[in-house]
C-alpha distance (Angstrom), angle and dihedral (degrees) to the residues before:
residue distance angle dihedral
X1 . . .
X2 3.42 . .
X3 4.09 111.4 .
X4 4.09 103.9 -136.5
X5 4.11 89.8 -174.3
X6 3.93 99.1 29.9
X7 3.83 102.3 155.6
X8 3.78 98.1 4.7
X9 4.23 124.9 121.0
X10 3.85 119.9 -133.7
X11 3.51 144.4 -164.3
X12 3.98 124.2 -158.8
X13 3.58 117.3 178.1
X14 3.96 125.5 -153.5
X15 3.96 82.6 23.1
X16 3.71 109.7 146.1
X17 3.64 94.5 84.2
X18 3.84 142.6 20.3
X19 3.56 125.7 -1.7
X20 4.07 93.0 -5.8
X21 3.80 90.2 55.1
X22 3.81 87.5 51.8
X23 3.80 88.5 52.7
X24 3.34 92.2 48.9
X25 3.53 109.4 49.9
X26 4.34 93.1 44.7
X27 3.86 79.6 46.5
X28 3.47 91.2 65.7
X29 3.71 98.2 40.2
X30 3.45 96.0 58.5
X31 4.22 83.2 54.1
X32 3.64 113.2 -85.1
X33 3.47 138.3 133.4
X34 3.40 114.5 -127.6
X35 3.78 137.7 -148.6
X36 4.02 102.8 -150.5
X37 4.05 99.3 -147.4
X38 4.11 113.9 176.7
X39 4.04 127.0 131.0
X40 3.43 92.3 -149.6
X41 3.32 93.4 -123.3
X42 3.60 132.1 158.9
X43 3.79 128.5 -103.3
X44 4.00 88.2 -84.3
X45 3.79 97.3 35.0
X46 3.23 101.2 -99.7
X47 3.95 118.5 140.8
X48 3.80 134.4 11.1
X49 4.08 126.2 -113.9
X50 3.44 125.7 166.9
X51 4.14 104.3 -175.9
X52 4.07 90.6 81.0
X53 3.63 90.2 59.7
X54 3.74 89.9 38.7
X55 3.96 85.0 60.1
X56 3.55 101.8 57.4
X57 4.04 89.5 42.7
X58 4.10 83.7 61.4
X59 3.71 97.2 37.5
X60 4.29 77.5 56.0
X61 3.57 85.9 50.1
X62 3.67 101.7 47.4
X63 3.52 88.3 53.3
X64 3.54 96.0 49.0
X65 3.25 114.6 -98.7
X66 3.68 139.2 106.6
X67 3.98 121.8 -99.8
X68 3.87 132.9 160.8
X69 3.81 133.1 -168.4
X70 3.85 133.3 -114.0
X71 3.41 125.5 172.7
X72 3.51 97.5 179.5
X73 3.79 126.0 135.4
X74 3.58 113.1 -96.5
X75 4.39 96.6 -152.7
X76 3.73 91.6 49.5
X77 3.79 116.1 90.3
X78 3.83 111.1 -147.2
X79 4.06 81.7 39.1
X80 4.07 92.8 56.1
X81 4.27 82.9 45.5
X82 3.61 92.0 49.5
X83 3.98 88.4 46.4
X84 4.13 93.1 51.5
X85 3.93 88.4 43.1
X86 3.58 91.4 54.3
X87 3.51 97.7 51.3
X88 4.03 89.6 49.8
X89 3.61 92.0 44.1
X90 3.80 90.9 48.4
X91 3.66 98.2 53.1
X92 3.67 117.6 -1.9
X93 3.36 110.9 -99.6
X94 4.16 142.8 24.6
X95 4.14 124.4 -138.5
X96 3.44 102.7 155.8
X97 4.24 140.0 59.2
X98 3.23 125.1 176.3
X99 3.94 120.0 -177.6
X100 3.25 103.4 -152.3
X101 3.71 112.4 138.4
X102 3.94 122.1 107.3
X103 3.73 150.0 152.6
X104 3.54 133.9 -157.9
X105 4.03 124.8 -129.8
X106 4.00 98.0 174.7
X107 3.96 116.7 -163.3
X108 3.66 143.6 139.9
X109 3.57 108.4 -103.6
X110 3.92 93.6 -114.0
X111 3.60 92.1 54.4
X112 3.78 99.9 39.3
X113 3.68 120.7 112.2
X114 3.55 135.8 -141.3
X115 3.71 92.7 -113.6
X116 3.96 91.7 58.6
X117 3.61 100.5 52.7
X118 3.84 95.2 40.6
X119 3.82 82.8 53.0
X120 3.99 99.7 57.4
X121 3.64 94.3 34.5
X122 3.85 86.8 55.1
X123 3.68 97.8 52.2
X124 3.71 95.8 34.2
X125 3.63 108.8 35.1
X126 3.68 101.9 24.6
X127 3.47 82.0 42.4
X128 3.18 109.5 61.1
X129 3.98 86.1 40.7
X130 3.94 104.0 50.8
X131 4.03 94.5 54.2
X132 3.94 92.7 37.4
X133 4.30 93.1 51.9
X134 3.69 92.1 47.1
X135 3.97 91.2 49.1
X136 3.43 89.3 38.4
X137 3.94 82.9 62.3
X138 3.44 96.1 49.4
X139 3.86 100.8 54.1
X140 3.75 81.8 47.0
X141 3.61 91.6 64.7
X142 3.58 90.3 39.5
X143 3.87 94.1 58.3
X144 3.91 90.6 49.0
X145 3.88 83.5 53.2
X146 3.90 106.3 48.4
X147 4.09 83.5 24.3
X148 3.83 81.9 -135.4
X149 3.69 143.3 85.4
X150 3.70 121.2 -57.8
X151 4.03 106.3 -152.9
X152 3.72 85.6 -138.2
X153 4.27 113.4 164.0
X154 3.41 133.0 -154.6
X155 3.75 126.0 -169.9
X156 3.35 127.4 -172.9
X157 3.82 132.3 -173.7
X158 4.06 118.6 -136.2
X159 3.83 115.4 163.6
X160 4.24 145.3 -142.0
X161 3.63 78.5 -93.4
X162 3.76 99.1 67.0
X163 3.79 105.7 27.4
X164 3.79 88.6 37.8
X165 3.64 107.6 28.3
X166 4.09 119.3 -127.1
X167 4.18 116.8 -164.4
X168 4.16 114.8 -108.1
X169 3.92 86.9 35.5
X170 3.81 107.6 88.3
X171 3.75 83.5 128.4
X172 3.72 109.9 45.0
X173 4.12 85.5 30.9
X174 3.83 86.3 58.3
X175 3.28 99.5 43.8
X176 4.08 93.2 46.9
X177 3.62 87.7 52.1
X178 3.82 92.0 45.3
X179 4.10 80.2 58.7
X180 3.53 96.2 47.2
X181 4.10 91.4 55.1
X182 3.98 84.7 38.8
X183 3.70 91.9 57.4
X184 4.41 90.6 44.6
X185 3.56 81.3 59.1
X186 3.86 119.3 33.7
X187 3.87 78.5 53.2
X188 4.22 98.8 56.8
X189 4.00 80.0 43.6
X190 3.69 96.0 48.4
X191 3.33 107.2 35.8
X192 3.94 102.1 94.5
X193 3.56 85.3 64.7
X194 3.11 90.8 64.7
X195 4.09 95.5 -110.5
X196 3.42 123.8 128.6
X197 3.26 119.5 -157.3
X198 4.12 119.4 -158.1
X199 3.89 138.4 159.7
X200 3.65 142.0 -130.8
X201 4.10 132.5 -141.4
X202 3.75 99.6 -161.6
X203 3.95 116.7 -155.9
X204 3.74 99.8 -161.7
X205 3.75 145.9 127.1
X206 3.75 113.2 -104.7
X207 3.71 131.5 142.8
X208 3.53 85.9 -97.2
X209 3.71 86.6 66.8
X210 3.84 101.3 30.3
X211 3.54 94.8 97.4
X212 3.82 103.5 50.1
X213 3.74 89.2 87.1
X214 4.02 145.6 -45.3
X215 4.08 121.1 -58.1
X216 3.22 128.7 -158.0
X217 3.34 122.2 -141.5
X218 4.12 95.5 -102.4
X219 3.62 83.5 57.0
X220 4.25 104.7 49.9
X221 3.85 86.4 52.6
X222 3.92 91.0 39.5
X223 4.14 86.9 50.0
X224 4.51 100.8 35.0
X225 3.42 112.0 142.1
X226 4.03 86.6 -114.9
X227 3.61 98.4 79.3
X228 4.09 90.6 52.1
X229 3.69 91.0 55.8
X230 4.06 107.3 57.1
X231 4.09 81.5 75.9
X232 3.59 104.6 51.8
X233 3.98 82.0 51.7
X234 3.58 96.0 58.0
X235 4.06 87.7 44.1
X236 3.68 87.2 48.0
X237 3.68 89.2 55.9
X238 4.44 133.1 84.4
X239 3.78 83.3 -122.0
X240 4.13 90.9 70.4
X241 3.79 90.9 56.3
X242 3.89 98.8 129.9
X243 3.77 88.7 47.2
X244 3.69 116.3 97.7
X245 3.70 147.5 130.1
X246 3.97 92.5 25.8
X247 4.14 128.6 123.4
X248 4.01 101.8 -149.0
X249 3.82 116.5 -168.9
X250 3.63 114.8 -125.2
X251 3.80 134.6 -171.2
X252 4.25 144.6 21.0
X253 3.87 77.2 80.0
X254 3.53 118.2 -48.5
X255 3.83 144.1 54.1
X256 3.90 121.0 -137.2
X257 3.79 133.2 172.9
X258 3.83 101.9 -124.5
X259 4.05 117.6 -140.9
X260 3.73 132.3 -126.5
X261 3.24 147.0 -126.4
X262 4.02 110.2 -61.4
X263 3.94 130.1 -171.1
X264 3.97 102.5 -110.4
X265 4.16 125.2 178.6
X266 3.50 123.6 -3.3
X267 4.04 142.5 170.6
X268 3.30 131.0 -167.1
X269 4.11 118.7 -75.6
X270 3.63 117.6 -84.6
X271 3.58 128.2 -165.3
X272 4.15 95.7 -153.0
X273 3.86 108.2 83.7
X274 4.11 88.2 -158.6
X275 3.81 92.8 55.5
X276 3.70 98.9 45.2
X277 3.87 98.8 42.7
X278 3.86 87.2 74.7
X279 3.62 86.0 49.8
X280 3.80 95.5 54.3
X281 3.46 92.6 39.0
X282 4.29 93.0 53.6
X283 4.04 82.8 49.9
X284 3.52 100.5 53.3
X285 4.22 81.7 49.5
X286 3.69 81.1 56.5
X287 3.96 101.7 54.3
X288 3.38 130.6 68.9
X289 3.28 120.1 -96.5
X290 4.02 129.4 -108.4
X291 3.53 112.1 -83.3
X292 3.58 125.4 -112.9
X293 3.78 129.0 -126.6
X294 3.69 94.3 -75.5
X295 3.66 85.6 64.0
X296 4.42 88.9 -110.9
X297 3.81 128.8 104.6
X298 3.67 121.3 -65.8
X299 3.58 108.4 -120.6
């Protein structure tokens, strides 16, 4: 078998469980060494247990491979430091991020409180930030050193929720979205470094997703985390090194690079609200519309 990310060091946050775990483990058997990050929180972020991620670092090991365990938190900044200096400290070198780590806080947007958005926007957003700025850092230094490209790789995770839009999810959708602009960005800045910087919509069945509806049993195995992670590997990997700056869907069967936001209509600016708001309104007949969850056209 060829060995996409022989010799390369990884991080994977929110890994003990789920998706992350997934990531994790195919990480390593393609050759990395992994840094095991997870809280052990619950779905909502309460509580802290480190034995889950402990598991998947000695499933790594029984396997082979080399694995190591963080538990720190992902939206706090000297934590997400202390993660990335770890996992140079541990083994030399780091190539590979991937944001995984999330919680869910699920409200109606009249009934949501302060505390639940500033919760998944820290562990999301800030998330996905904090880990990716102080790697972002290192591969900076890196490039000054070897006054050449790094192959450094960030991968983030956005969701349906955010690119789409799903109801009860104004903070998780937001903070998805955030993620998906983040990752546009961080990978125009990044890329003379030679880092690309991409993002994932997983499709999967978690506990994070158990309680959306029933599954049958056609549909867990159809939706397990292990069909999401075969793409973040290749992402993860020197080969994907004209890749960057895209959200690919992945899971329940398929994979599919998702499209942005692009400039539809227009007319010419007007300075009388009453004449243009027939114009706007004739546009927005014109484009198509938002997409549902499924990622196609409402009807």
């Amino acid at each position: 078998m060829t060995l996409l990310c022989e010799g390369r060091v990884a991080i994977v946050t929110g890994a003990a469980r789920g998706v992350g775990r997934e990531h994790a483990l195919l990480l390593a058997k393609h050759g990395a060494k992994v840094v095991v990050n997870d809280l052990g929180a619950a779905v909502d972020g309460t509580g802290a247990d480190t034995h889950p991620a402990q598991e998947v670092a000695e499933e790594i090991k029984a396997m082979g491979g080399e694995a190591i365990v963080n538990g720190d938190d992902v939206g706090n900044f000297d934590g997400a430091k202390n993660m990335v200096d770890q996992a140079i400290n541990t083994f030399g070198q780091l190539d590979i991020l991937v944001n995984n780590a999330g919680i869910l806080r699920d409200r109606m947007l009249v009934n949501m409180t302060e505390e639940e958005w500033d919760s998944v926007v820290h562990v999301h957003l800030k998330g996905t930030f904090a880990p990716t700025r102080h790697a972002a850092s290192y591969w900076r230094a890196m490039s000054k050193q070897k006054d050449g490209p790094v192959y450094g790789r960030v991968i983030n995770t956005s969701s349906t929720s955010g690119i789409y839009g799903n109801v009860g999810q104004t903070n998780y959708g937001a903070a998805k979205a955030g993620i998906a602009a983040f990752t546009v960005i961080a990978a125009r800045e990044l890329g003379r470094l030679g880092v690309t910087v991409n993002a994932i919509s997983p499709s999967a069945y978690t506990r994070m997703t158990d309680y959306l509806r029933e599954y049958t049993e056609e549909e867990i195995e159809e939706r397990a985390p292990r069909w999401v992670s075969p793409t973040v590997v290749w992402l993860a990997s020197e080969e994907a090194g004209d890749i960057s700056g895209r959200v690919i869907q992945a899971g329940a069967g398929m994979v599919a690079v998702c499209e942005g936001w692009r400039r539809g209509a227009e007319v010419e600016a007007m300075e009388d609200p009453v004449a243009l708001g027939p114009k706007i309104r004739e546009m927005c007949g014109q484009a198509r519309k938002n997409s549902g969850m499924d990622g196609f056209e409402l009807d």
